[in-house]
C-alpha positions as CSV (number, residue, x, y, z in Angstrom):
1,X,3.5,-14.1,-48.5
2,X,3.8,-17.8,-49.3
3,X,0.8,-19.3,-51.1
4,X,0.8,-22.1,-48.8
5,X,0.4,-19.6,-45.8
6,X,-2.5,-17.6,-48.2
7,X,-4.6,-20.9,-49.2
8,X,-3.9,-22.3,-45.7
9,X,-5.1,-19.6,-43.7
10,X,-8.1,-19.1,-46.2
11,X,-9.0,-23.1,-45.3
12,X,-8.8,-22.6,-42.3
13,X,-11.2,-19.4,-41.8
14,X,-14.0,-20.9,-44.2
15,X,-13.3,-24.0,-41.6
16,X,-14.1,-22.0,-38.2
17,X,-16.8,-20.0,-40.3
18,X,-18.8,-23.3,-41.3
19,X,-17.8,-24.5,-37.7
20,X,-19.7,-21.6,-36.0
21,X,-22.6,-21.5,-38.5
22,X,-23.3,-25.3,-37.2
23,X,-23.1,-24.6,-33.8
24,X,-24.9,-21.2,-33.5
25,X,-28.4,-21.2,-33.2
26,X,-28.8,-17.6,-32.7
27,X,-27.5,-14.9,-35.5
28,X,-27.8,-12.3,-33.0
29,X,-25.0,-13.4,-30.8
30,X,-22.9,-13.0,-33.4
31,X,-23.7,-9.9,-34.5
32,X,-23.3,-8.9,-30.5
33,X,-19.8,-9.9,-30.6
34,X,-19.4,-8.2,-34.1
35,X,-20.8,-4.5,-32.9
36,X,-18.8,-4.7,-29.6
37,X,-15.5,-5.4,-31.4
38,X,-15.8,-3.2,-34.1
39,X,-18.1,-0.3,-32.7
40,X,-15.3,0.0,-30.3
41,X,-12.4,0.4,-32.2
42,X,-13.4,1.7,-35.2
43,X,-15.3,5.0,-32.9
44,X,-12.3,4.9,-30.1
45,X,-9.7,2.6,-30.7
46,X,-8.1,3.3,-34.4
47,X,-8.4,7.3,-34.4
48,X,-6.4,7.7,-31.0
49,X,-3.6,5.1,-32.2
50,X,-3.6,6.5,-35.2
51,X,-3.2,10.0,-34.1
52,X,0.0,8.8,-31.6
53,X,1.6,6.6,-34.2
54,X,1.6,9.8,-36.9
55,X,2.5,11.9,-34.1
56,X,5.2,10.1,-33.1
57,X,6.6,8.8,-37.0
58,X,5.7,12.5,-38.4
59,X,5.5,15.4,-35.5
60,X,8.4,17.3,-34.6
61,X,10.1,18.3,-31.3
62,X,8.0,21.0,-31.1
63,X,4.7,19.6,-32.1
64,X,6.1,16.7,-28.7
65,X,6.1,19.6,-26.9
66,X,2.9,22.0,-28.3
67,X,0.2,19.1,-28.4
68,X,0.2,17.3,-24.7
69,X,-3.0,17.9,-24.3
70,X,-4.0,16.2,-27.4
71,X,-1.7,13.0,-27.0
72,X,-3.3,13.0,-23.4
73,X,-6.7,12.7,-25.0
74,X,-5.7,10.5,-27.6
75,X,-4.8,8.5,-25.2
76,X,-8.1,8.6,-23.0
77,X,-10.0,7.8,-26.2
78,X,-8.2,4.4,-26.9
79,X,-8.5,3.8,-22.7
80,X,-12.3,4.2,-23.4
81,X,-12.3,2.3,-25.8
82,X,-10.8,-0.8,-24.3
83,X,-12.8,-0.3,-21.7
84,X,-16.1,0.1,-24.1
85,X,-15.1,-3.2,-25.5
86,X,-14.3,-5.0,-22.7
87,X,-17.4,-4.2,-21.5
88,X,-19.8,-4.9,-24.3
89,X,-17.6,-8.5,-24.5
90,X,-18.9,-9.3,-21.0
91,X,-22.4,-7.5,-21.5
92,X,-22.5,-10.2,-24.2
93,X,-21.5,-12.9,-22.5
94,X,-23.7,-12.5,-19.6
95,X,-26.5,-12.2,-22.0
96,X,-25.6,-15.7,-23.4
97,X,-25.4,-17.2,-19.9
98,X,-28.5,-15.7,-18.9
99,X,-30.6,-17.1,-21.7
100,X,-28.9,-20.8,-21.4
């Protein structure tokens, strides 16, 4: 990676973080967006791709074959959680309207 990408991306995050820190008035919200992003994916999300992406760079033919069941639910686990964060996203939302 270039350094000017590295330094300019760094600037640019402090920039947003001092951005937000001036305009939130309420830590919580935050750490409502923060818990519905990564309780989500890190419980649901990640192990599910995870377990298809080795499956499909490491199994063999007859692994494809033996283990439907477990893609299948590998697969339900990363629809729940898209649908757990999408969720909690608008659960947090709704909570930011509703005390405006």
């Amino acid at each position: 990676m270039k350094k000017t990408y590295y330094f300019g991306a760094t600037i640019t995050i402090y920039c947003l973080e001092i951005l937000l820190a001036t305009l939130v008035k309420d830590l919580g919200i935050v750490f409502q967006f923060a818990a519905a992003i990564s309780g989500s994916s890190i419980q649901f999300i990640w192990p599910g791709y995870f377990f298809l992406h080795s499956e499909r760079k490491f199994g063999t033919q007859n692994d494809w074959n033996t283990r439907k069941t477990t893609r299948i639910m590998a697969w339900a686990y990363v629809i729940a959680g898209l649908i757990l964060l999408v969720s909690l996203l608008i659960g947090t939302v709704y909570n930011i309207i509703k005390n405006i």
